[in-house]
matplotlib code that plots the C-alpha trace (Angstrom):
import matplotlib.pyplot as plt

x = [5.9, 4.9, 1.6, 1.9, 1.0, -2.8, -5.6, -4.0, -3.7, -7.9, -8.7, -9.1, -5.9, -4.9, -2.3, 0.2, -0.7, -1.9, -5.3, -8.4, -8.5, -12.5, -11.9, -9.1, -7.6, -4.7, -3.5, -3.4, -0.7, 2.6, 3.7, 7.2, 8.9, 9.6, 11.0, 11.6, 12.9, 12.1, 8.5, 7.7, 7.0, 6.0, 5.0, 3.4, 1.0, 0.6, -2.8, -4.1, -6.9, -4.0, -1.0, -1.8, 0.9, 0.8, 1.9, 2.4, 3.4, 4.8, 5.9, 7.7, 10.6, 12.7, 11.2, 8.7, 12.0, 12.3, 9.0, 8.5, 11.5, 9.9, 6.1, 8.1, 9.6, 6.4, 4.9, 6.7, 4.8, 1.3, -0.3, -3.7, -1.9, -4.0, -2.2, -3.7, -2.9, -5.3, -2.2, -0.7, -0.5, 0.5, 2.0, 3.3, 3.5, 6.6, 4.6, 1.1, 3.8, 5.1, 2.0, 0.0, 3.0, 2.8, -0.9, -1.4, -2.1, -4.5, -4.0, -3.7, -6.5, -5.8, -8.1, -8.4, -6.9, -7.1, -9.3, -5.7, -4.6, -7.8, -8.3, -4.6, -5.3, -9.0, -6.8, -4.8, -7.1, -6.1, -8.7, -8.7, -7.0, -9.9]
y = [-14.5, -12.2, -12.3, -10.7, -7.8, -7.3, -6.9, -6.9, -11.1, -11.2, -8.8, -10.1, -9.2, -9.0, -11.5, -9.2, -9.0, -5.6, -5.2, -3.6, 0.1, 0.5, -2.5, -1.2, 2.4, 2.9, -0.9, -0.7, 2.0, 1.3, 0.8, 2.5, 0.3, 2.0, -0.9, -4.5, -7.0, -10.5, -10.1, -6.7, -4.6, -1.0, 0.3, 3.1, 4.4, 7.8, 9.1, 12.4, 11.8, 10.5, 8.4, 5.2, 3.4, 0.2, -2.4, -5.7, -8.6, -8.6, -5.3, -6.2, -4.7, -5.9, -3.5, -0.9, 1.6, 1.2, 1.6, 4.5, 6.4, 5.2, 6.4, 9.9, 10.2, 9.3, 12.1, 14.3, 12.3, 14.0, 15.9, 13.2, 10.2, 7.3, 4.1, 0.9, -1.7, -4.7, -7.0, -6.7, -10.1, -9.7, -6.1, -6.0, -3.4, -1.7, -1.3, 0.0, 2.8, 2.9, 3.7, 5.6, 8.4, 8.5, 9.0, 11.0, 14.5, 12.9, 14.4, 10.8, 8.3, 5.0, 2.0, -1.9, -1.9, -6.1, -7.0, -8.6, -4.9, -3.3, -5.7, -4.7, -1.2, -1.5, -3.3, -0.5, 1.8, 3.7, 4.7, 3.1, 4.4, 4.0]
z = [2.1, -0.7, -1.8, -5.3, -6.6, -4.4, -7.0, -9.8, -9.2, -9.7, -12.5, -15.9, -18.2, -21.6, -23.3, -22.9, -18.8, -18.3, -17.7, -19.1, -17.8, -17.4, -14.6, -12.4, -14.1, -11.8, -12.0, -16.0, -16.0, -15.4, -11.8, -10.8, -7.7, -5.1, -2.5, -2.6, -0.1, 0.7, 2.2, 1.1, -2.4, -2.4, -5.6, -7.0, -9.7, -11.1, -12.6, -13.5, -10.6, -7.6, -7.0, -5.4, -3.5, -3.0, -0.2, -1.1, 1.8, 5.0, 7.3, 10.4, 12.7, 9.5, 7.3, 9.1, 9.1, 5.6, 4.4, 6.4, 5.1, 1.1, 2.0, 3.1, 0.0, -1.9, -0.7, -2.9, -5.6, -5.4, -3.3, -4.0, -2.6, -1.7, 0.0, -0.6, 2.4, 0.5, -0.1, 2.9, 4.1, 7.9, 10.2, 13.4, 15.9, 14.3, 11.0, 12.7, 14.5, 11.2, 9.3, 12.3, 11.9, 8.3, 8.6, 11.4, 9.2, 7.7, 3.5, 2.9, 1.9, 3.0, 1.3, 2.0, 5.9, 6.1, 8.9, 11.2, 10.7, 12.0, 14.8, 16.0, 15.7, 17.7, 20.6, 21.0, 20.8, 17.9, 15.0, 12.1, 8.8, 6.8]

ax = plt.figure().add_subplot(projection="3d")
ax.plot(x, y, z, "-o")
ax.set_aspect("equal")
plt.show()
């Protein structure tokens, strides 16, 4: 299932919904969607500092392809790209593949692995993305 929309769910907000900047600054501008299907959201957030892109739900067999080809194309974003994994609710193999490649030069920072998705990586012996 989708878990929502990661930090954003915590955070104080305003009664229009967005949220004070001084608490989370790339979650009170405007997210763009990149991808949507029924256990995943990718979205992204541009900033003068980086883009953040952010992973929301499940990535599986179903959708590691997907999200792959979307994380490509976000790299034509901002050179500063930062992927934030903290609402990722559960990854299989396909999607640790999926985001090892997409990693694996390293001009990426990636923030908030959840522990499942660490502990999978650690058994196969792969280091961790953040």
């Amino acid at each position: 299932m989708l878990s929502g929309d990661g930090p954003l769910e915590e955070l104080p907000t305003f009664a229009d919904g967005s949220v004070p900047e001084q608490l989370a600054p790339e979650r009170a501008r405007p997210e763009q969607l990149l991808y949507v299907d029924r256990i995943l959201r990718i979205t992204c957030t541009v900033t003068p500092a980086s883009s953040v892109i952010w992973l929301a739900g499940e990535i599986d067999a179903t959708n590691s392809r997907a999200m792959l080809s979307i994380l490509t194309q976000a790299r034509r974003i901002d050179e500063r790209l930062i992927l934030d994994l903290g609402a990722v609710t559960f990854a299989d193999i396909s999607a640790i593949k999926a985001l090892t490649a997409f990693t694996a030069d390293r001009t990426l920072h990636v923030r908030n692995t959840p522990r499942q998705m660490a502990r999978l990586m650690s058994q196969l012996n792969l280091p961790p993305f953040d």
